[in-house]
N, C-alpha and C positions, 0 to 999 in steps of 0.2 A: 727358271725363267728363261730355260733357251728358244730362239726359234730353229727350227730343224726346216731345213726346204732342200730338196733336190736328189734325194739318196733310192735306194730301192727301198730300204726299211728306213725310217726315221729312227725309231727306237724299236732293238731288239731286246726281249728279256727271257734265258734262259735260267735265271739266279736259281739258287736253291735258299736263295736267304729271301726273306721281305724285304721286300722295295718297294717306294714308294716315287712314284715320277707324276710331277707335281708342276701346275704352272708354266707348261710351255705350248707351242704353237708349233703343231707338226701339219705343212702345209706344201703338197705338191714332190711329194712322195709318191713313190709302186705304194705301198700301204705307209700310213701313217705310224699305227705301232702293234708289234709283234710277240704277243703274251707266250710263251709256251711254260710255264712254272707255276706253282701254290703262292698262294699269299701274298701275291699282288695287287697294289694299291694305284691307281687312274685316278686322278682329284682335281678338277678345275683346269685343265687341258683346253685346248682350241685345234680341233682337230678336222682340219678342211681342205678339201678337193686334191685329196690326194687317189690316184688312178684305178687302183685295186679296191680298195678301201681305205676306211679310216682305221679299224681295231678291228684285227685278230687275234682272239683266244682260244688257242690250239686245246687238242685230246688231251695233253698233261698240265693242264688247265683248271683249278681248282681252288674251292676258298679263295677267291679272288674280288675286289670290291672296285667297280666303276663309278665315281660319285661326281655329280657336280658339273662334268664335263660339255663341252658345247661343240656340236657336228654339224656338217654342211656344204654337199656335194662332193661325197666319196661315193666311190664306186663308176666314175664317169666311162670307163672303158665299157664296158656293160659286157663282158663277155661270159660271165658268172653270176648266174639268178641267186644265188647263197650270198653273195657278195651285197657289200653296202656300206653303210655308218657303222655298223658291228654285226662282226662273225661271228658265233660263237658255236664253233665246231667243236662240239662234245663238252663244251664249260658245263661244271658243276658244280654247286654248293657254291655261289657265286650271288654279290646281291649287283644290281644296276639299276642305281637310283639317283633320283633328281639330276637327270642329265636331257640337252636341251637341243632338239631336233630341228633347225632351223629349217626354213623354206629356201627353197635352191635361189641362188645366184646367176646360176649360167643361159648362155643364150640359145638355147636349143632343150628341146622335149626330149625327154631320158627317164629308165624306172626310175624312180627314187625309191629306195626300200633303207627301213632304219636299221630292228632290230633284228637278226637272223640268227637262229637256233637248230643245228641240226649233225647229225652222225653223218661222218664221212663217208661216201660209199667206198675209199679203200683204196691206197695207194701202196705205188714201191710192193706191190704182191701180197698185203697182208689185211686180213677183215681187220676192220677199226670194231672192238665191240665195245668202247664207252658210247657214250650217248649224254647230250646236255638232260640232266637231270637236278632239282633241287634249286635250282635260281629262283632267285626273287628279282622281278622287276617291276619299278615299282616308282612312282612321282615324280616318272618321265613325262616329257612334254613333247608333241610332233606334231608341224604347222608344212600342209603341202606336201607331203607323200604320197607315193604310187602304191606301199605297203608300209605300213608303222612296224609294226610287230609279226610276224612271220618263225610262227613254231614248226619244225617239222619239212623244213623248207628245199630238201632235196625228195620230198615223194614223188615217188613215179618218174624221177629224170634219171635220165642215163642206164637206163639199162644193164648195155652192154660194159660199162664201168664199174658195175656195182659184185664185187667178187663177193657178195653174198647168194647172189640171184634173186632175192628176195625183193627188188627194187622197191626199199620201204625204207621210210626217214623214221627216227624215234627219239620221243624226249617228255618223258616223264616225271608227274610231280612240279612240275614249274607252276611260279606262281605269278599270275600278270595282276596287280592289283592299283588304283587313284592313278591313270596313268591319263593325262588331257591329250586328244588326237583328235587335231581339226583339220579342216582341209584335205583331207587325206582322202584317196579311194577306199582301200583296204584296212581298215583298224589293225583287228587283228585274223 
């Protein structure tokens, strides 16, 4: 039941154990909270306007469960089209469900994009070859978005960044299913 306000990361998690962070308000944060580990559990969280985002779930990111959780105006610096209410750079085997996508608050026109899935093009020198594969998302709800759901969501950018060359996003086997999105431009 903390509120986190102010920090670069609200909550980091590199554990190698299951954790479970549960019931707080990470709000006005660089990112709200910072997954990089298996078996992590997100449950009824309040997770808003914090500048980066709200949740990033990094490449060693896996079997991890987002449940419950309520989003709304992260991502406002807008300088990364991957970025938003949830990153999910390379998560796999991961479910995100019944988590609730509010309509923005703020007083100015900006993306809004919810959920975001996609393979790194590659930092610090080295190809990222996981990729979000195997998520289930699923009896999510998204009111007023510029993109709800967004698979695949670094194709074709960056180029000259992508130490593959291949400039291609990849994320296979996910499954997007009972997910209610109104208002929105982009579904999915």
């Amino acid at each position: 039941g903390f509120t986190i306000r102010g920090f670069d990361i609200g909550i980091v998690n590199y554990s190698a154990h299951p954790t479970l962070i549960e019931k707080n308000t990470l709000e006005n944060n660089s990112w709200g909270n910072y997954v990089h580990s298996p078996n992590q559990a997100l449950s009824h969280n309040i997770i808003v306007e914090n500048i980066l985002g709200g949740l990033y779930s990094g490449s060693t990111s896996y079997d991890d469960v987002f449940v419950g959780n309520t989003f709304r105006d992260n991502g406002t610096r807008q300088h990364e089209s991957s970025y938003g209410d949830f990153a999910g750079d390379c998560v796999n085997n991961s479910l995100i469900e019944s988590n609730i996508f509010l309509p923005s608050q703020a007083d100015r026109d900006y993306i809004i994009r919810g959920i975001n899935l996609y393979r790194n093009s590659g930092e610090r020198n080295r190809i990222r070859t996981e990729l979000p594969h195997n998520d289930i998302i699923r009896n999510n709800s998204f009111d007023g978005y510029t993109i709800a759901i967004q698979i695949g969501a670094r194709m074709g950018r960056k180029v000259h960044y992508d130490l593959s060359g291949e400039d291609r996003d990849y994320a296979f086997y996910n499954t997007v299913e009972h997910n209610l999105i109104k208002n929105t431009e982009v579904g999915i």
